[in-house]
C-alpha positions in Angstrom: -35.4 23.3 -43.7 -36.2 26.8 -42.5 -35.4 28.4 -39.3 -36.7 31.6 -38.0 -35.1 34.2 -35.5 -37.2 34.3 -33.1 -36.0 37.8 -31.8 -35.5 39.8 -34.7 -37.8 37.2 -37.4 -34.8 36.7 -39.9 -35.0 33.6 -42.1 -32.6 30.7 -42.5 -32.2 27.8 -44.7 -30.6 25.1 -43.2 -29.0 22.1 -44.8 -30.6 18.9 -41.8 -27.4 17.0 -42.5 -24.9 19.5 -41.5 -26.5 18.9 -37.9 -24.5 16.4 -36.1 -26.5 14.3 -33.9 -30.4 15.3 -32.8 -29.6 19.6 -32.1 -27.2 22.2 -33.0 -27.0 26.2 -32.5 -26.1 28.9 -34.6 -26.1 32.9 -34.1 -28.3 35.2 -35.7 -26.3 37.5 -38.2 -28.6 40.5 -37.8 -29.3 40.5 -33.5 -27.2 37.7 -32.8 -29.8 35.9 -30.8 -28.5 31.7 -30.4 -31.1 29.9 -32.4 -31.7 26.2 -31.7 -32.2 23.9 -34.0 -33.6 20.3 -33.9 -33.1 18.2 -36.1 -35.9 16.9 -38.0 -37.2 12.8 -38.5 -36.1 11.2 -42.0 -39.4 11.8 -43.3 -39.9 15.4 -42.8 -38.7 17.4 -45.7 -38.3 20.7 -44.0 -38.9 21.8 -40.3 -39.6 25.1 -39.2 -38.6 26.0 -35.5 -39.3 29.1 -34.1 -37.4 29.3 -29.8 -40.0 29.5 -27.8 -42.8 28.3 -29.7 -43.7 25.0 -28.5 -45.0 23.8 -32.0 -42.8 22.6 -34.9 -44.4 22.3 -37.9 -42.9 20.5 -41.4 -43.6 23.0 -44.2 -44.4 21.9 -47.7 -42.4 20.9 -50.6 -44.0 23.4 -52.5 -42.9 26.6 -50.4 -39.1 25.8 -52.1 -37.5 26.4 -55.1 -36.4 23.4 -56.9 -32.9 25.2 -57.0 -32.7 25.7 -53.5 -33.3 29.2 -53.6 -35.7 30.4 -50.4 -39.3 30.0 -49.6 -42.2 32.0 -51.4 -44.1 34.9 -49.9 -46.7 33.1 -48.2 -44.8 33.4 -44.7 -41.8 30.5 -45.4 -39.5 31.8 -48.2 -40.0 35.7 -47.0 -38.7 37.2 -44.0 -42.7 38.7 -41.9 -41.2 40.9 -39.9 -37.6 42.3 -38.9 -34.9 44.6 -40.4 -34.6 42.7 -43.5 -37.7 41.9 -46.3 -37.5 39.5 -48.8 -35.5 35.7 -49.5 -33.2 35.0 -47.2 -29.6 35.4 -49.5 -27.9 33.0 -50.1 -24.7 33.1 -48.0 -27.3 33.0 -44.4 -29.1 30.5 -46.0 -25.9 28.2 -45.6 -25.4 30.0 -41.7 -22.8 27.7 -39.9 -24.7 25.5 -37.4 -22.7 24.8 -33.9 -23.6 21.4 -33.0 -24.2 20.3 -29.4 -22.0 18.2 -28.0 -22.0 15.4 -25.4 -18.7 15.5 -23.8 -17.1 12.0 -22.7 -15.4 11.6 -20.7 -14.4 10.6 -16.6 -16.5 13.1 -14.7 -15.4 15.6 -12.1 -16.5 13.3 -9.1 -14.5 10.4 -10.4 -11.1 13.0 -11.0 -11.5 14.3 -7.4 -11.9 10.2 -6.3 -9.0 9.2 -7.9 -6.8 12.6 -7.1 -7.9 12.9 -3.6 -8.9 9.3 -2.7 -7.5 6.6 -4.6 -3.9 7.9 -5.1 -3.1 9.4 -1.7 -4.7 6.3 0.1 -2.0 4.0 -2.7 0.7 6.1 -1.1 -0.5 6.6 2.6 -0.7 2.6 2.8 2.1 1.6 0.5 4.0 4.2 3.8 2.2 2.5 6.7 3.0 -1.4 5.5 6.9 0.1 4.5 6.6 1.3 7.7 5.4 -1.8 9.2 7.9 -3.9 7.5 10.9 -2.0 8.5 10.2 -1.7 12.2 9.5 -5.7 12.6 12.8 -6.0 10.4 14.6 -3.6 13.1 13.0 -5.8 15.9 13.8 -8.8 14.4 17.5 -7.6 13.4 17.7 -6.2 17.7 17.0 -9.3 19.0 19.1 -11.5 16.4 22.1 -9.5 17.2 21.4 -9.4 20.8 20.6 -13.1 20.9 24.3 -13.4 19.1 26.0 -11.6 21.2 24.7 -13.0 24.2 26.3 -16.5 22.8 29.5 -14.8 22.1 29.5 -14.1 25.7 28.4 -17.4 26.5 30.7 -19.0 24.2 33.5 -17.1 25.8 32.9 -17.5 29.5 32.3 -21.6 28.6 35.9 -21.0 27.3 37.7 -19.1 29.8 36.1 -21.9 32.3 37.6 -24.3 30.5 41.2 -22.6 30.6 40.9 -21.9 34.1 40.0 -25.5 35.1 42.3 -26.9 32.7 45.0 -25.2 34.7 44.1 -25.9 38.0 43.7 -29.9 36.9 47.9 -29.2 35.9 49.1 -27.9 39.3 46.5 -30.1 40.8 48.0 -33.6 39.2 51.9 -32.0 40.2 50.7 -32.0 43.5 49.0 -36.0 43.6 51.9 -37.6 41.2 50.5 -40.7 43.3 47.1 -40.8 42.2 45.8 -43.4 39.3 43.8 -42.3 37.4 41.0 -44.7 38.3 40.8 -43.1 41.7 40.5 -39.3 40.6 36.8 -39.1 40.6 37.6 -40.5 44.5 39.5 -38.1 45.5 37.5 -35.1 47.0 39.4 -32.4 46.5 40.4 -33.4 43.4 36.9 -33.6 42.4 36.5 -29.9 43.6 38.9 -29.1 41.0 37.9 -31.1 38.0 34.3 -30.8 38.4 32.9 -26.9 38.2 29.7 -25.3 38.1 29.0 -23.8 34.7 26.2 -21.3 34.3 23.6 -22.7 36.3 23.4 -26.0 35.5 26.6 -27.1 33.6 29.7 -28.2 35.1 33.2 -29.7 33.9 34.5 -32.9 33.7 37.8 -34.6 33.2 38.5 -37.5 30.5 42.0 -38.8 28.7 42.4 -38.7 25.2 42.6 -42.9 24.1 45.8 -45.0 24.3 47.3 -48.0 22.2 43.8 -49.1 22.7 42.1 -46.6 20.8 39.7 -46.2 23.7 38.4 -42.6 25.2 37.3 -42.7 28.8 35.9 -40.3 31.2 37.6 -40.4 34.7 35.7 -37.5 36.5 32.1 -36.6 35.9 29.2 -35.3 37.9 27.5 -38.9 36.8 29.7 -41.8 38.5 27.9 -44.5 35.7 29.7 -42.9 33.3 33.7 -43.0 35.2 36.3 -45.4 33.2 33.4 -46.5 30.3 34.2 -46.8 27.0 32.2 -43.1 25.6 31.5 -44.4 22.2 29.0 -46.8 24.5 26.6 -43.6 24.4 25.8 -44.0 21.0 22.8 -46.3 21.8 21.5 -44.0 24.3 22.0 -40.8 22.8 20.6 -42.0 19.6 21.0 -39.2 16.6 22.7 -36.5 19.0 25.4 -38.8 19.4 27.5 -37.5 16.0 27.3 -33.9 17.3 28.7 -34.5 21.0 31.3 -36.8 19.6 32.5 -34.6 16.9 33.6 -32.2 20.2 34.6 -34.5 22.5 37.2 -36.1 20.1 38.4 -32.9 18.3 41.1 -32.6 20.6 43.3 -34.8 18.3 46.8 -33.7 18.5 46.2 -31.4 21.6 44.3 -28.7 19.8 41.1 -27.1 21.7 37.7 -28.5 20.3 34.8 -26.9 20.9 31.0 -26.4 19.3 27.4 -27.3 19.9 25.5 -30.3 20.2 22.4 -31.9 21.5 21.5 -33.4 24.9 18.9 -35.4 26.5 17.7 -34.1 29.3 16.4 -35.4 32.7 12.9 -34.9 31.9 13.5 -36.3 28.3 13.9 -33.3 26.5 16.5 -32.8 24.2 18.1 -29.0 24.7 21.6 -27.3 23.0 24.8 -27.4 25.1 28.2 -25.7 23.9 31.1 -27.5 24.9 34.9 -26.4 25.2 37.4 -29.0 25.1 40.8 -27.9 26.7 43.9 -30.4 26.9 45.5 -29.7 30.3 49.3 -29.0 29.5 51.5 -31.6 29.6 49.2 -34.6 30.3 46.5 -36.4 27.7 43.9 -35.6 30.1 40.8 -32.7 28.6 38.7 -30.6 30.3 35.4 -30.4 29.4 33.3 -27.4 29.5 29.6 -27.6 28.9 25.9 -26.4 29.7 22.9 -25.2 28.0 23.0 -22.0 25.9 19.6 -21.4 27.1 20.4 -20.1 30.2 22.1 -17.5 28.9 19.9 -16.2 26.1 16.5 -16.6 28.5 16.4 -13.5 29.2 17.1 -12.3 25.1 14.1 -14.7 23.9 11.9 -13.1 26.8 13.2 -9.8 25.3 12.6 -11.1 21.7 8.9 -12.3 22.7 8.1 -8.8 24.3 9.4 -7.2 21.1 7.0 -9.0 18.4 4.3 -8.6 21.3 5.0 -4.8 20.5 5.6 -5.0 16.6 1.8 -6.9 16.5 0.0 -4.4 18.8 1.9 -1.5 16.6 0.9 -3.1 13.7 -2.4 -3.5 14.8 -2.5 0.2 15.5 -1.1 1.4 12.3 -3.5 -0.8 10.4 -6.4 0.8 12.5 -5.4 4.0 12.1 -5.2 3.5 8.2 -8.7 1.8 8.1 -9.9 4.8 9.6 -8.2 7.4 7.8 -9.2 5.6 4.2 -13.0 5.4 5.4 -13.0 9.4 7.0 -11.4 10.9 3.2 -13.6 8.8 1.9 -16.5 9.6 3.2 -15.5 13.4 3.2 -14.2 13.6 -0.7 -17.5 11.6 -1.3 -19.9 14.4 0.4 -18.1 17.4 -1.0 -17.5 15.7 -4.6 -21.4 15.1 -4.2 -22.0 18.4 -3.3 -19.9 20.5 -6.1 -21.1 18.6 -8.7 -24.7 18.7 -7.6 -24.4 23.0 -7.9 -21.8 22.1 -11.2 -25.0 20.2 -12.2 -27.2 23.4 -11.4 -25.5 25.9 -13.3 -24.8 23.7 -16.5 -28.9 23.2 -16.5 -29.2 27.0 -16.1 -27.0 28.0 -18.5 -28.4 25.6 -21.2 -32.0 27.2 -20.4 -30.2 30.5 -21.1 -28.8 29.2 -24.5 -31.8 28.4 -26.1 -33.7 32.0 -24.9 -35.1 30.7 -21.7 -33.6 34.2 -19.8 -36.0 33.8 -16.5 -34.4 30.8 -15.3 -33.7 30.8 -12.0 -30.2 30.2 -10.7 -30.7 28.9 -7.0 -27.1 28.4 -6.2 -25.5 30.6 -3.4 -22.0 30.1 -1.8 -19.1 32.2 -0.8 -16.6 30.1 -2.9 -15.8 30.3 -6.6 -18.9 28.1 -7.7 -21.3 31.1 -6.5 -19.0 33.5 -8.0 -19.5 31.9 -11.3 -23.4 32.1 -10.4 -23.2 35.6 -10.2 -21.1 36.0 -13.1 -24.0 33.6 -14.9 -26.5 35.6 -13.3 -25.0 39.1 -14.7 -24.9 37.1 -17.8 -28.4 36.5 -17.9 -29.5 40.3 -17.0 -27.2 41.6 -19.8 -28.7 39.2 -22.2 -32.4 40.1 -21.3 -31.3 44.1 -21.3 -29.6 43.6 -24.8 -33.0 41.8 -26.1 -34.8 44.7 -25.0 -33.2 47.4 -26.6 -33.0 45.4 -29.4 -37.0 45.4 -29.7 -37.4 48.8 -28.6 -35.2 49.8 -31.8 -37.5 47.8 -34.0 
């Protein structure tokens, strides 16, 4: 096929299948005007394009040699006008064809989604949930160890109370060598001694450790139907809390101190922890027993504890907020500006192609103070060379 210059009207011969896909460019050796070409159909032989013209014409089979030598003189195989007359030679009439390319690839909107979108929002909410996490693992660690500690304490005064009574049961019994035991819970000031507040509802009680008959009794307790019984009897009532007081209350085998938790019914039927301390008074087989609810003493740590995750949620709530709105606002702003840069990117790519294939009074509408309208002036200058360039070139000829 033959192309002609349209600025200077130098020939070309051009091989169709060296064009890769439906246009290519190539520069004119003698002015070095960019000359399109467009590929012709299968079934045209030749096709002759001149830029600017807006009809393309197939030229005969005739008009060339059969050894591929140019076109005649009857307008196709001789240059009509320009610096050079007669057939194109041979080395221009292979001239190198630049192809035009469709670039793939991820566009510049999806980069700046994924740069200034998609990966800081991956980090700024992998942060706020870390964050999360670690603060309702500190609250949650706070009131644990407070709510320890606070039975530490508890578990220590119980003890000390049962130390102190235990003594005072000792000098107490010196003092009534008399006394049977089946008239201890009788005595009133004996009573006094055995039987102690602990906390705010527990107290302490006084039983004997079991004879030749194998037997543990209770001889003073805040409940009189329980003086002098047989304590394994409490099995029935106690049902499956029974194991875990009795494992306490009979640890003092061999005078050693007993102590741990277990479960009790309550007056209203509900079954709450106790920790008991069992403390053999000196010298006697009689124990002291210290118990109440652990309850009481960590109240005021699970009110604590409650007020905390009250906190954490409303925090979390927060921080969740906070990120919702964050993800929508860069959103919404790297989705405008992204729109916007690629709309002028857009503008100046159109212009510039108009400009490649001759169209030099294109008009480039972009204006900004950034470095997109700075490459529209450059573009612009671009364009004015090109046209001033083109007209010297024709003023010569």
């Amino acid at each position: 096929m033959i192309v002609i210059c349209e600025e200077c009207g130098k020939k070309y011969r051009i091989d169709p299948e060296r064009i890769k896909g439906k246009e290519g460019r190539f520069r004119c050796k003698a002015c070095g005007h960019i000359v399109r070409v467009v590929k012709p159909e299968p079934e045209a032989p030749e096709i002759t394009i001149e830029i600017g013209s807006p009809s393309v014409g197939a030229a005969p089979e005739s008009r060339e040699s059969p050894g591929g030598s140019p076109a005649s003189d009857d307008g196709l195989g001789e240059e009509k006008e320009g610096p050079e007359k007669g057939p194109a030679p041979a080395e221009e009439s292979g001239a190198s064809v630049v192809t035009a390319k469709t670039r793939k690839g991820p566009g510049l909107r999806l980069k700046m989604f994924l740069l200034f979108f998609l990966i800081p929002m991956v980090f700024i909410a992998a942060a706020g949930l870390l964050y999360l996490r670690q603060m309702q693992n500190l609250s949650t660690l706070i009131t644990r160890e407070s709510t320890a500690m606070v039975k530490r304490f508890a578990e220590r005064a119980i003890a000390e109370k049962a130390h102190s009574v235990a003594a005072q049961v000792q000098l107490s019994l010196k003092n009534r060598k008399g006394l049977k035991k089946t008239q201890l819970n009788d005595d009133p000031a004996f009573r006094a001694v055995a039987v102690q507040k602990v906390g705010k509802t527990g107290y302490t009680a006084l039983y004997e450790r079991p004879g030749k008959d194998g037997v543990w009794r209770t001889w003073v307790h805040v409940n009189p139907k329980i003086i002098g019984i047989d304590m394994s009897k409490l099995k029935k009532p106690l049902g499956e809390n029974f194991p875990g007081f009795w494992r306490v209350y009979t640890g003092v085998k061999g005078g050693r101190e007993a102590k741990g938790y277990y479960t009790w019914r309550d007056k209203d039927g509900a079954f709450r922890d106790k920790f008991m301390v069992c403390t053999p008074v000196p010298g006697t087989r009689f124990v002291v027993a210290a118990t109440t609810y652990v309850d009481e003493f960590t109240k005021d740590v699970s009110a604590l504890r409650e007020r905390a995750r009250s906190v954490t949620e409303r925090t979390k709530q927060i921080v969740l907020l906070i990120l919702g709105c964050t993800l929508v606002l860069v959103g919404a702003v790297v989705s405008l500006y992204g729109h916007a840069l690629t709309r002028k990117i857009r503008t100046l790519t159109d212009v510039a192609e108009r400009i490649s294939v001759g169209d030099l009074e294109a008009e480039i509408p972009v204006r900004s103070g950034d470095e997109i309208g700075a490459l529209a002036e450059a573009i612009e200058r671009m364009q004015e060379s090109i046209r001033l360039s083109i007209e010297r070139l024709r003023r010569r000829r």
